[in-house]
C-alpha positions, 0 to 999 in steps of 0.5 A, spaced: 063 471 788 069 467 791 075 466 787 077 459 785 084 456 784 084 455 775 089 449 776 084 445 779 076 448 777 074 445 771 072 449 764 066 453 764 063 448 760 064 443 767 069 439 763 076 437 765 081 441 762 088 439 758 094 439 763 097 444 757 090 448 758 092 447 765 099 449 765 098 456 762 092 457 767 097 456 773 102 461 769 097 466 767 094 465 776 101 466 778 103 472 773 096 475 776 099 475 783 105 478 781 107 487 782 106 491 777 113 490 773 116 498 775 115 494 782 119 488 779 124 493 776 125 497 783 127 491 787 131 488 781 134 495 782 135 494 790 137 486 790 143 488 785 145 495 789 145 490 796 149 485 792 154 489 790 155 492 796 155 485 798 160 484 793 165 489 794 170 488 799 172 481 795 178 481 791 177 477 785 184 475 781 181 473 774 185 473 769 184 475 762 185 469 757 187 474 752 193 477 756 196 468 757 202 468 753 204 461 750 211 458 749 212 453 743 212 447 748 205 450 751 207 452 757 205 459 759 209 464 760 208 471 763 208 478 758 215 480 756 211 488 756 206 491 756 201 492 751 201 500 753 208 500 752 208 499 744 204 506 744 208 509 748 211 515 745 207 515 739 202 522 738 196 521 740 191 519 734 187 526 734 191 528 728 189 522 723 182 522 725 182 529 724 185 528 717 180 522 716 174 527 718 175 533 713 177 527 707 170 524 708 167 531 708 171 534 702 169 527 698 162 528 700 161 535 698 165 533 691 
């Protein structure tokens, strides 16, 4: 038995088919020829490791919209400090997290 395209054989029953039943003969075909989806996911895997290769060398100078300071005329300024800066000598949160922990423990055991 030879196979047949199904976009252009007709139904079973020799009657022409709707373009809809058409169409999704055409997807299901096409679907058919593709590799079993690990195989799709290894080249998917290879494509992005070889783009990112590709890409690595490129200096990309984007600037986070979040960091834009904005003066009262609308005009954008740059930062007076860094945001790091105002947690500077600060201890770290080690000791309130801590404190939090055994509160929730004690009222969970109340």
């Amino acid at each position: 038995m030879t196979p047949s395209n199904p976009v252009t054989s007709p139904a079973p029953n020799g009657t022409p088919c709707s373009r809809s039943q058409r169409a999704l003969d055409w997807i299901e075909w096409a679907g058919n020829k593709l590799p079993d989806p690990a195989v799709l996911f290894l080249i998917a895997l290879v494509l992005t490791w070889v783009a990112s290769a590709a890409l690595a060398p490129m200096k990309f100078a984007e600037t986070d919209p979040r960091t834009i300071l904005r003066d009262a005329a609308g005009n954008i300024t740059s930062p007076t400090r860094d945001t790091a800066s105002s947690w500077r000598g600060r201890r770290p949160l080690a000791g309130e997290l801590l404190f939090i922990i055994q509160l929730a423990h004690q009222m969970n055991n109340e």
